[in-house]
C-alpha positions, 0 to 999 in steps of 0.5 A: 448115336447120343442119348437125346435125355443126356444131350437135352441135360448138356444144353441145360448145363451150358446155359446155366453157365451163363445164368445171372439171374433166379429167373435164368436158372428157373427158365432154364430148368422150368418143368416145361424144358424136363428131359422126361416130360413137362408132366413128369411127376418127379419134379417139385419146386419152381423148377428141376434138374433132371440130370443129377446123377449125372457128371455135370451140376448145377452147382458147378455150372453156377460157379462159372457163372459167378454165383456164389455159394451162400450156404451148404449142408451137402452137393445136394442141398444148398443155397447160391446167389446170384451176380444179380443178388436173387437166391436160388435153393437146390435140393436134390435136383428141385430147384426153388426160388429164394433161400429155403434152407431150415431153420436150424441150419448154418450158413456155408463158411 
């Protein structure tokens, strides 16, 4: 019998590879839709991804859906644009509208 939290995370991640938008992504992972609960306190930003410490990322799912990486310090901070031109921020599962990288860093090469 599968587990009904990686099963939950595998449907997540088959949308996101059809995501266009900031809104589809935020959709997608909204706190509503979290494996652990829409009150789970683990989660910030506009939305989350409860499974990254899994096998399958956000950042692979929005690759094969056309974004692009427009800055990176690590696999678990970044920032994507959209086919659309919105702009997601992922930190460590959090994912925010917009490009909510520092100030001091640079943009990915």
């Amino acid at each position: 019998m599968s587990d009904p939290f990686w099963t939950a995370i595998a449907e997540q991640h088959t949308e996101l590879q059809a995501a266009r938008t900031a809104d589809d992504v935020i959709r997608i992972l909204s706190h509503d839709r979290n494996p652990h609960g829409p009150n789970w306190d683990g989660a910030a930003g506009d939305a989350y991804f409860a499974g990254s410490g899994g096998d399958r990322t956000v950042n692979a799912a929005l690759h094969a859906a056309g974004w692009t990486t427009i800055w990176a310090e690590s696999a678990l901070y970044y920032v994507k644009r959209a086919p659309d031109g919105s702009v997601i921020t992922y930190i460590e599962g959090d994912i925010y509208r917009g490009d909510r990288r520092t100030t001091n860093s640079q943009p990915a090469n």
